[in-house]
C-alpha positions in Angstrom: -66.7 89.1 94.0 -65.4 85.9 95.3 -66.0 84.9 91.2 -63.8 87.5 90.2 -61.1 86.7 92.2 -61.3 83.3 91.3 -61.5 84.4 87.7 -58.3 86.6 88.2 -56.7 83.8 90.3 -57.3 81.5 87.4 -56.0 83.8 84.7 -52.6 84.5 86.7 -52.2 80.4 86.6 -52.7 80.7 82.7 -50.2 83.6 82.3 -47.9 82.1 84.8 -47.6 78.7 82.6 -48.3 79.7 79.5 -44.9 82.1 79.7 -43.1 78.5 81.3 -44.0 76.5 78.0 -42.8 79.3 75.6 -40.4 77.1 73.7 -43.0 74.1 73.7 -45.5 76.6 72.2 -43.0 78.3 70.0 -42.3 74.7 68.6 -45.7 73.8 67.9 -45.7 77.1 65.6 -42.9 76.2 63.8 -44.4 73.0 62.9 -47.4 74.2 62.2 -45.9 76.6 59.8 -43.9 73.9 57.9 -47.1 72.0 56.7 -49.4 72.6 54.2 -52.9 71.7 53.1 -55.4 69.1 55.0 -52.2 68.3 57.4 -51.9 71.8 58.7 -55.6 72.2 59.1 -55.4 68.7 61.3 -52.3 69.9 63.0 -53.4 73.1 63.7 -57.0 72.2 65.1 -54.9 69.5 66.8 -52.8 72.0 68.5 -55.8 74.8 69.8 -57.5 71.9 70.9 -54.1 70.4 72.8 -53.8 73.6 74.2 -57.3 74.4 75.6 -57.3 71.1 77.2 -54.1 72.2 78.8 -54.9 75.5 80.3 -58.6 73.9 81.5 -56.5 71.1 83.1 -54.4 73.7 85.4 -56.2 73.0 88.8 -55.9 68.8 88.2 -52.0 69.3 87.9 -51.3 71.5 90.9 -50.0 69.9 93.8 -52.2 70.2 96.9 -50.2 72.4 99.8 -48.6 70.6 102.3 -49.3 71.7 106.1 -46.2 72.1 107.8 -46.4 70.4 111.3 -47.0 72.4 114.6 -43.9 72.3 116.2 -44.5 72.1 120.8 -42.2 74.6 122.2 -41.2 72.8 125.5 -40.9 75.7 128.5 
């Protein structure tokens, strides 16, 4: 169970910045599209492998929480 939710955690993370690079993505596509031959093959190997590395890396760019400090009510 806890697994899961870590699974479903991580997938939400994925979803979350995969839909904030759209236009990065979009213009990897594009370029993509506009070669031909042994360059788009590189390019486009290039690019999966860009992009796994990316969504694997999620959890190293997160910023860790900050605890907000107790604040002492005086009486």
């Amino acid at each position: 169970m806890k697994y899961i939710k870590k699974l479903f955690k991580w997938l939400y993370e994925v979803l979350k910045e995969t839909i904030a690079q759209t236009f990065t993505l979009l213009g990897f596509f594009i370029a993509w599209l506009t070669l031909t031959g042994t360059a788009k093959d590189i390019v486009g190997i290039a690019i999966i492998i860009s992009i796994v590395l990316w969504l694997l890396t999620i959890g190293m760019r997160k910023e860790p929480e900050q605890k907000q400090p107790v604040r002492k009510v005086s009486k």
